[in-house]
N, C-alpha and C positions, 0 to 999 in steps of 0.2 A: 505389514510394516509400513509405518508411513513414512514420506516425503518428506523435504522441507520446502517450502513454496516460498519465502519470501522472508526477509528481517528488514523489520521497521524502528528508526534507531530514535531517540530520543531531544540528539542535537547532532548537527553537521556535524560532516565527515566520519560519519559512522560509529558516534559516542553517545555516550551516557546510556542509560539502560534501554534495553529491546524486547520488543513484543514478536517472538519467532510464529510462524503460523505452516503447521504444517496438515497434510492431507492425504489420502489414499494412491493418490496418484500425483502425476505432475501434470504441465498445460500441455495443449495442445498447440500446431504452428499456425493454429488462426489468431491472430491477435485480436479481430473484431468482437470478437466476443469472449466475456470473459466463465470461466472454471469454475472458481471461489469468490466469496467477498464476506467482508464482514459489512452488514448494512450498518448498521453504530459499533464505535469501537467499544473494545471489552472497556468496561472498568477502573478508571485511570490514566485511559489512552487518550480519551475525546480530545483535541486541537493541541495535542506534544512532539504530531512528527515534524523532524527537520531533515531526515534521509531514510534512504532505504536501499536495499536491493533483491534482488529475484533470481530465484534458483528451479532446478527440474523445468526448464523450459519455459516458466513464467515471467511474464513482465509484467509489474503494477502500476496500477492507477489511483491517484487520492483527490477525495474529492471532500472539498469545503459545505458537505448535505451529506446528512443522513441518505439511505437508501440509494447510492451511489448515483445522483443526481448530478448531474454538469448545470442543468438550466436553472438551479437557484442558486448557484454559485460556483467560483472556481473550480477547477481542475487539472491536473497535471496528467500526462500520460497517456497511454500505458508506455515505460520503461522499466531495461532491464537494470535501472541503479542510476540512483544521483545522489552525490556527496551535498548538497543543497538545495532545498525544494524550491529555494528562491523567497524573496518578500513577501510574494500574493500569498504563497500555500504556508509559510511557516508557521508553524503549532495553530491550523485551523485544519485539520485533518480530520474531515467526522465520519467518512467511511472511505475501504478499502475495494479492489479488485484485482483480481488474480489473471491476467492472459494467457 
């Protein structure tokens, strides 16, 4: 059965439509390293997050690069939930990770 690892919502405060991502297991309590990730979002996702939160132990990270990349571009995270990514990251979210 799987998990639920994390909801990625489409505008602050935890609206408009969500990309749910689940998994076989949940995180683990190392944050350093992350579980899952999506390197490019599915299909419709590419730069539309504005919140998210993490479930089963995980805390997410979004990052403004493909390939969960900080050094070509912004980052947030890893947290366990923000009601707003903030300016920098708003709808540039091109991949995901799972802590």
């Amino acid at each position: 059965m799987d998990v639920l690892l994390g909801i990625l919502y489409q505008h602050a405060q935890y609206g408009g439509a969500t990309l749910v991502a689940h998994a076989a297991s949940g995180c683990d309590s190392n944050q350093d390293t992350w579980e899952y990730w999506y390197p490019s979002m599915p299909s419709g996702w590419n730069n539309i997050i504005s919140s998210f939160t993490g479930y089963s132990g995980c805390e997410i990270k979004i990052y403004d690069a493909t390939n969960a990349n900080c050094f070509s571009g912004p980052c947030m995270g890893p947290l366990l939930g923000i009601s707003y990514v903030g300016d920098t990251m708003n709808d540039k979210t091109s991949s995901v990770t799972f802590h």
